[in-house]
C-alpha positions in Angstrom: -28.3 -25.6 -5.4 -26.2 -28.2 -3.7 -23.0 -26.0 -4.3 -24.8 -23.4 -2.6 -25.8 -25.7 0.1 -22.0 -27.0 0.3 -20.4 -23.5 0.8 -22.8 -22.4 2.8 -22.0 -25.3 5.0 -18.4 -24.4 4.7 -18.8 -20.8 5.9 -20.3 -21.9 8.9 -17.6 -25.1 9.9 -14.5 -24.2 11.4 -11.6 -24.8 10.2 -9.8 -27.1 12.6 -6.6 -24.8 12.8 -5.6 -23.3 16.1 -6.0 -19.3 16.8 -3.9 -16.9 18.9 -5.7 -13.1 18.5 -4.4 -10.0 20.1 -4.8 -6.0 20.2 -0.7 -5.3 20.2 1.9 -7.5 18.6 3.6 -7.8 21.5 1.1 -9.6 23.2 2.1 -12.6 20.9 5.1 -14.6 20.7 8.0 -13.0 19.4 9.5 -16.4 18.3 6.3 -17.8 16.8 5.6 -14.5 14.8 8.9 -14.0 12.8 9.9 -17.4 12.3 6.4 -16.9 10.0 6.4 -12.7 9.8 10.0 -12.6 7.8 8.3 -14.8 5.0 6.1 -11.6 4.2 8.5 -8.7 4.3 9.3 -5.5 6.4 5.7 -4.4 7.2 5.4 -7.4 8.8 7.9 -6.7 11.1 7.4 -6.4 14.7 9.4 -3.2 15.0 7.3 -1.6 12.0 4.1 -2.5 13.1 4.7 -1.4 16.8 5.4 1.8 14.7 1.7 1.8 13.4 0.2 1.2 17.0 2.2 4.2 18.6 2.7 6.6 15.5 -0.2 5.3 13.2 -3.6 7.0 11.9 -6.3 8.1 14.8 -8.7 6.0 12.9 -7.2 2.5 12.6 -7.0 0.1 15.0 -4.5 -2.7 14.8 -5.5 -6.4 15.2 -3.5 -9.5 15.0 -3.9 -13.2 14.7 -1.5 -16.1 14.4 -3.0 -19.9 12.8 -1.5 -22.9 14.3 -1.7 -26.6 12.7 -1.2 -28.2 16.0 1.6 -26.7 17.9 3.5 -25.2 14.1 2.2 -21.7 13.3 1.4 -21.5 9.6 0.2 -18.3 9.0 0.3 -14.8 10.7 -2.5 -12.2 9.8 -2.0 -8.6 10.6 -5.4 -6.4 10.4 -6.9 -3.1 10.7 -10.2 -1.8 12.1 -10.5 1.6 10.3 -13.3 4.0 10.5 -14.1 6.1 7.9 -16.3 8.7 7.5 -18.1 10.2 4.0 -15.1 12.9 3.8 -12.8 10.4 3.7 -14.3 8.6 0.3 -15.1 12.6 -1.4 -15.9 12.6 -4.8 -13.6 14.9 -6.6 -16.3 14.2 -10.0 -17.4 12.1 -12.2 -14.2 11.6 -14.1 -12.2 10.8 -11.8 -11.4 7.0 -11.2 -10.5 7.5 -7.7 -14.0 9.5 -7.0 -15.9 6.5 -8.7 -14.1 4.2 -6.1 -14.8 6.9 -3.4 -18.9 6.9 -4.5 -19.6 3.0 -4.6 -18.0 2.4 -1.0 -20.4 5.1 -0.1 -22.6 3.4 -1.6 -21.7 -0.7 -0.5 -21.4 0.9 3.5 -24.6 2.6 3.9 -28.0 3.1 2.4 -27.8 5.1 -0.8 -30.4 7.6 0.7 -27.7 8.6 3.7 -25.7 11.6 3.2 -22.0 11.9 2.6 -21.3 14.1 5.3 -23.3 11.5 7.5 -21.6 8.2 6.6 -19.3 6.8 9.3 -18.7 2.8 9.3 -15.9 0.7 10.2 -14.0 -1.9 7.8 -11.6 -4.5 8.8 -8.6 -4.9 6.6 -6.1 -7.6 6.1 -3.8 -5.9 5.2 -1.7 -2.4 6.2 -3.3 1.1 5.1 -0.4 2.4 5.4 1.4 1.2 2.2 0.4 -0.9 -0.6 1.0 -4.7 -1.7 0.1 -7.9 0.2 1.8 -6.5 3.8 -1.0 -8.2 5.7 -0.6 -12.1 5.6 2.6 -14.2 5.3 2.7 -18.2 5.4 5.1 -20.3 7.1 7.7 -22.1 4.8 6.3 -25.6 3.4 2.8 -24.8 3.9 0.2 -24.6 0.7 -2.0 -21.1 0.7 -4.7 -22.6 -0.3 -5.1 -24.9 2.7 -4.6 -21.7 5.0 -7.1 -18.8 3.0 -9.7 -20.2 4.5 -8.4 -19.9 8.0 -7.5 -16.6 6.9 -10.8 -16.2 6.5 -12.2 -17.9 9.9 -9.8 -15.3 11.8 -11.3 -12.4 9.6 -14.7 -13.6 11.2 -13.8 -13.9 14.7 -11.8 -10.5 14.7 -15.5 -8.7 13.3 -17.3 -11.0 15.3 -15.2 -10.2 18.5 -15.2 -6.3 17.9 -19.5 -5.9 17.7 -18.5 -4.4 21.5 -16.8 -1.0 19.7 -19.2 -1.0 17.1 -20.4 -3.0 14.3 -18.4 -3.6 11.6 -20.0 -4.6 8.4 -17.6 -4.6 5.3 -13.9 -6.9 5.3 -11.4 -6.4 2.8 -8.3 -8.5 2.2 -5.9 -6.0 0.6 -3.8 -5.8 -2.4 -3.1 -9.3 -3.6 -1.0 -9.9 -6.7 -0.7 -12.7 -9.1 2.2 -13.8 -7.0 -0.4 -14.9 -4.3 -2.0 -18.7 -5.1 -5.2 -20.3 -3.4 -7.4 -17.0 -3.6 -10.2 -18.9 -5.2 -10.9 -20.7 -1.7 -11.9 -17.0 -0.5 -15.5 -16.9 -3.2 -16.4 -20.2 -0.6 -16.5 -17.3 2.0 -18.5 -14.8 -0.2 -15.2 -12.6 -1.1 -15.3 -11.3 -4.4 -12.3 -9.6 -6.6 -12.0 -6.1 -7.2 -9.4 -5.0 -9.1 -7.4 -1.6 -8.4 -5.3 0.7 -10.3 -1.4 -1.5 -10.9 1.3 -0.9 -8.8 3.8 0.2 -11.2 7.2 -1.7 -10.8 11.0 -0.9 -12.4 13.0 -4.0 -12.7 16.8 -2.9 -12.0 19.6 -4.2 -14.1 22.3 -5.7 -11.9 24.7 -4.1 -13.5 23.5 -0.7 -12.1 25.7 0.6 -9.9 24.5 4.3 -9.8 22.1 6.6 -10.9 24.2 7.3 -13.8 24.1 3.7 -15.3 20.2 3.9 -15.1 20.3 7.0 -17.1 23.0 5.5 -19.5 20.5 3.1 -20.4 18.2 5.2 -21.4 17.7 6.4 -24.9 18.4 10.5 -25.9 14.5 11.6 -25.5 14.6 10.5 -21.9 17.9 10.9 -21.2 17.5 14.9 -22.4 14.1 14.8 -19.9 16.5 14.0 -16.9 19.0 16.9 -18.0 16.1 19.5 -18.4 14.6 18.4 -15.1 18.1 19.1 -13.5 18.9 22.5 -15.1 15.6 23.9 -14.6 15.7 23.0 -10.7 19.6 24.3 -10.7 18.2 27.4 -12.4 15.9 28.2 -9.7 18.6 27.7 -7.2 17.3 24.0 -6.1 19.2 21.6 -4.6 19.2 17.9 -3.9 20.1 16.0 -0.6 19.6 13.4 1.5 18.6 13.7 5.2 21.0 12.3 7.7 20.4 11.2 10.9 16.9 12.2 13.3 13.7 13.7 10.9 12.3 14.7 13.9 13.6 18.1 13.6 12.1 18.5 9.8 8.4 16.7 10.5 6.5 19.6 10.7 7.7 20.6 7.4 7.3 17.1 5.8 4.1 16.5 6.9 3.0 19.9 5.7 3.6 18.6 2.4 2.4 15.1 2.2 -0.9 16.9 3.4 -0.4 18.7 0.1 -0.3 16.0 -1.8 -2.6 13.8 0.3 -5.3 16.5 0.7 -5.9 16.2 -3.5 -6.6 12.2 -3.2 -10.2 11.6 -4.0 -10.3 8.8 -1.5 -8.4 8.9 1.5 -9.1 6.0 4.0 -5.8 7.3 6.6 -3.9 10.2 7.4 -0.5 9.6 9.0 0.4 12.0 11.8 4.2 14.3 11.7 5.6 11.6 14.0 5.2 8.6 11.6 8.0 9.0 9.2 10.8 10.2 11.7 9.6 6.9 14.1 9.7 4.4 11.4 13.2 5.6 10.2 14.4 5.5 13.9 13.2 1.9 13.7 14.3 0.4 10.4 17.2 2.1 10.6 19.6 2.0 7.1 16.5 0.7 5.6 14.8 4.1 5.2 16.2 6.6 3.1 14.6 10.4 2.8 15.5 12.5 -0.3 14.5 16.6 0.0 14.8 19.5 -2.4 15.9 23.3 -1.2 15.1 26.3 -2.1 17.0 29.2 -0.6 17.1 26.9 2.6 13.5 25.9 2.6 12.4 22.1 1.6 10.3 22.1 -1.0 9.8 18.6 -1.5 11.2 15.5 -0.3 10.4 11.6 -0.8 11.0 8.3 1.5 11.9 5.3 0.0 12.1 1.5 2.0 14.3 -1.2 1.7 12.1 -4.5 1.9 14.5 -7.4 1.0 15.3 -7.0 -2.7 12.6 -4.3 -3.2 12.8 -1.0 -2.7 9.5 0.8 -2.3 9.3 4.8 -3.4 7.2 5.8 -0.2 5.7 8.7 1.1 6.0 11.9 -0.9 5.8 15.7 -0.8 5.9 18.2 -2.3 5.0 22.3 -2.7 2.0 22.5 -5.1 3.3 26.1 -5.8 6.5 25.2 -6.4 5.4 22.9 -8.7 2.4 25.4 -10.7 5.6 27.7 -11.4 7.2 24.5 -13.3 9.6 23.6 -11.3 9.8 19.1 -12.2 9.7 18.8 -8.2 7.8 15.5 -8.6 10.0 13.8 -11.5 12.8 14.6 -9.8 12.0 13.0 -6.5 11.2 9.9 -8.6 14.7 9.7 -9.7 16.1 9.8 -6.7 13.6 6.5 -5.3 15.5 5.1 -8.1 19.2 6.4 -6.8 18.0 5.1 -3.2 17.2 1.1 -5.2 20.3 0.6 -6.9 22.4 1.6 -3.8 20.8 -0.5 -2.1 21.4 -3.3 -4.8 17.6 -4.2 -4.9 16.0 -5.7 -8.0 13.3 -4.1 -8.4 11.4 -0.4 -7.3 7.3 -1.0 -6.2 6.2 3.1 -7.2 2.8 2.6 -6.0 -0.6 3.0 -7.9 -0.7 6.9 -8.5 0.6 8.9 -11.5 1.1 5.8 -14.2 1.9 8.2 -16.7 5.4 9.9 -14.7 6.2 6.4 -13.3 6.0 4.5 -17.2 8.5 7.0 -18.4 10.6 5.7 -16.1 10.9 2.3 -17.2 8.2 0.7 -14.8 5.8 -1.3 -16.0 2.2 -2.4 -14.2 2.0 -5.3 -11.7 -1.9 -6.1 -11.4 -3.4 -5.5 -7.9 -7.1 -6.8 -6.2 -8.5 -6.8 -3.0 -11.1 -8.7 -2.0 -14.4 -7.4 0.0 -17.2 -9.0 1.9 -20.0 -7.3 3.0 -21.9 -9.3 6.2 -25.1 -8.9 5.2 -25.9 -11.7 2.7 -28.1 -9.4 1.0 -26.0 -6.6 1.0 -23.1 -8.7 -0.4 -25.2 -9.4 -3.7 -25.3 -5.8 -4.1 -21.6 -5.5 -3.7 -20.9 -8.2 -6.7 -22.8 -6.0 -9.0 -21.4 -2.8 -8.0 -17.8 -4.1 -8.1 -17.8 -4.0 -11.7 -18.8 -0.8 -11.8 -15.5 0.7 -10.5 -12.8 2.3 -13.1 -9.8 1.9 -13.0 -6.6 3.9 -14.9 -4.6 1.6 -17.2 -0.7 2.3 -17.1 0.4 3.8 -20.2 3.2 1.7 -23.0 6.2 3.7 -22.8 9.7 2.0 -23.2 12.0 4.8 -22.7 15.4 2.4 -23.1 17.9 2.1 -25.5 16.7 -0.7 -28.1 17.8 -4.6 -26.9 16.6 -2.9 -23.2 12.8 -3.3 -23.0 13.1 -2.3 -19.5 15.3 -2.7 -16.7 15.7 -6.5 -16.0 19.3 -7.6 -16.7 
């Protein structure tokens, strides 16, 4: 009971820490932003996330705050108000992980009694909807995460708190943290509790990589044999393989048209990017965003982004013709390759291939990196409920495959 009584003291003492809060980034300082922002990668970029606010999804809305210790910033914290409605969290059925997911935040955002069709609440997100991995807080240099999270946390309150104008806002999730993030246990204090997702799968790249070739060198004769089947069936068809130079502008419709065939078959899909989203953030990260699209008799039938974000490369958004594909055509596997062509050019050190398709992404070479995010309901209540339920959720579990050459377990050097 006195622990109780002590964190329930805690929840309701502020920090001490100093707060600057804003609807645009560029409300904020410039200088006091990235001398923090650059500690937590490209999505935390001013010229990205000015992206999002002109380019992004119609149902986010952006928030920022950056945490002072006197006059030092310490921590930035870039958020999202998104509203979602019951089509957005479909159930696809009962086997499907995804679906499950879909069904209990139905079920943590509105009475159980309330219709699908019917649900529309807001969550704020630390974090960006737009990609995956810890994109939404980065700490200044010298600074201990654990004597920030719960700052962190005292923003997260003041944004919801500050918002109840445009609508109430009852659920806050702090997204996709790995085991490379330390302090999280300061966030229970604050009535967070763990949930964790399907892994982000990740290929380490040996350094001595220098092309696509020396990858597939490394592999052993099963998978190397894959690779040449996947090439000489897409050659048979009369396929081929490029990358897109210069503006995407004049090829958005056509890329959009299919991510929404890929996107439309999600079971849970919290935002839709608009046709103007890719070609902006290319314009605006410049070499650090490649695009990769197969032809057929002139017409792309699939194509794949990949982003350079310090030594990682990230496979991005993806594409593809779902007829294409039902005729056999390895459209998918082979815009996976090329997110791997796109890494080593780059000279990263490792490829982050996101959470979907572990099976593809393991015969690759990439292994699981654990992911959680963190939710808080605001009703006390409520939040009890969410604890239980939280266990409840599936999730997929990569599969073991190891498809290098024996002494190469994967791809580290």
């Amino acid at each position: 009971m006195r622990d109780l009584q002590e964190r329930h003291e805690r929840r309701h003492r502020p920090t001490g820490l100093g707060f600057a809060f804003a609807d645009k980034i560029d409300y904020l300082n410039a200088e006091f932003w990235d001398s923090v922002a650059g500690n937590g990668g490209v999505f935390l970029s001013r010229v990205v996330l000015r992206v999002i606010e002109a380019h992004g999804p119609e149902n986010i809305q952006p928030r920022y705050a950056l945490i002072f210790d006197g006059d030092r910033p310490v921590a930035v914290l870039a958020a999202q108000i998104v509203t979602l409605t019951g089509n957005q969290l479909a159930q696809k059925s009962e086997k499907n992980a995804g679906g499950k997911a879909g069904q209990i935040l139905r079920k943590i955002m509105a009475p159980m009694t309330q219709s699908a069709a019917g649900l529309r609440e807001r969550m704020l997100v630390a974090g960006n909807l737009l990609s995956w991995g810890f994109h939404g807080v980065a700490f200044a240099q010298g600074v201990r995460p654990e004597d920030i999270w719960p700052a962190i946390a005292e923003a997260l309150y003041r944004i919801r708190r500050a918002e109840r104008l445009g609508g109430q806002t009852d659920l806050v999730m702090v997204k996709d943290l790995t085991l490379k993030q330390t302090g999280l246990e300061s966030l229970r204090t604050f009535s967070y509790r763990p949930l964790e997702t399907e892994p982000n799968m990740v290929l380490s790249l040996n350094s001595a990589w220098r092309t696509h070739d020396d990858y597939l060198s490394a592999l052993d004769a099963k998978y190397r044999r894959k690779m040449k089947d996947i090439v000489k069936k897409l050659t048979g068809a009369g396929c081929t393989v490029e990358k897109l130079e210069g503006n995407l502008s004049a090829h958005s419709d056509r890329l959009h048209e299919l991510y929404l065939a890929v996107q439309s078959n999600a079971a849970v899909r919290l935002v839709t990017v608009p046709a103007t989203y890719l070609p902006a953030l290319a314009n605006a990260i410049g070499a650090c965003f490649r695009c990769t699209v197969i032809r057929r008799g002139g017409q792309i039938i699939g194509f794949v982004s990949s982003v350079k974000d310090g030594d990682t490369a990230i496979g991005y958004y993806i594409g593809f013709d779902r007829e294409a594909a039902a005729e056999g055509l390895p459209v998918y596997l082979r815009l996976l390759h090329a997110t791997i062509d796109d890494a080593i050019a780059w000279g990263c050190t490792r490829l982050s291939l996101g959470r979907t398709a572990l099976e593809p992404k393991a015969g690759l070479g990439a292994l699981p990196e654990p992911m959680t995010v963190w939710l808080r309901h605001r009703i006390p209540v409520v939040n009890w409920m969410v604890r239980g339920l939280l266990g409840a959720i599936p999730h997929a579990e990569a599969p073991e495959r190891n498809p290098f050459k024996s002494g190469q377990t994967d791809g580290a050097g």
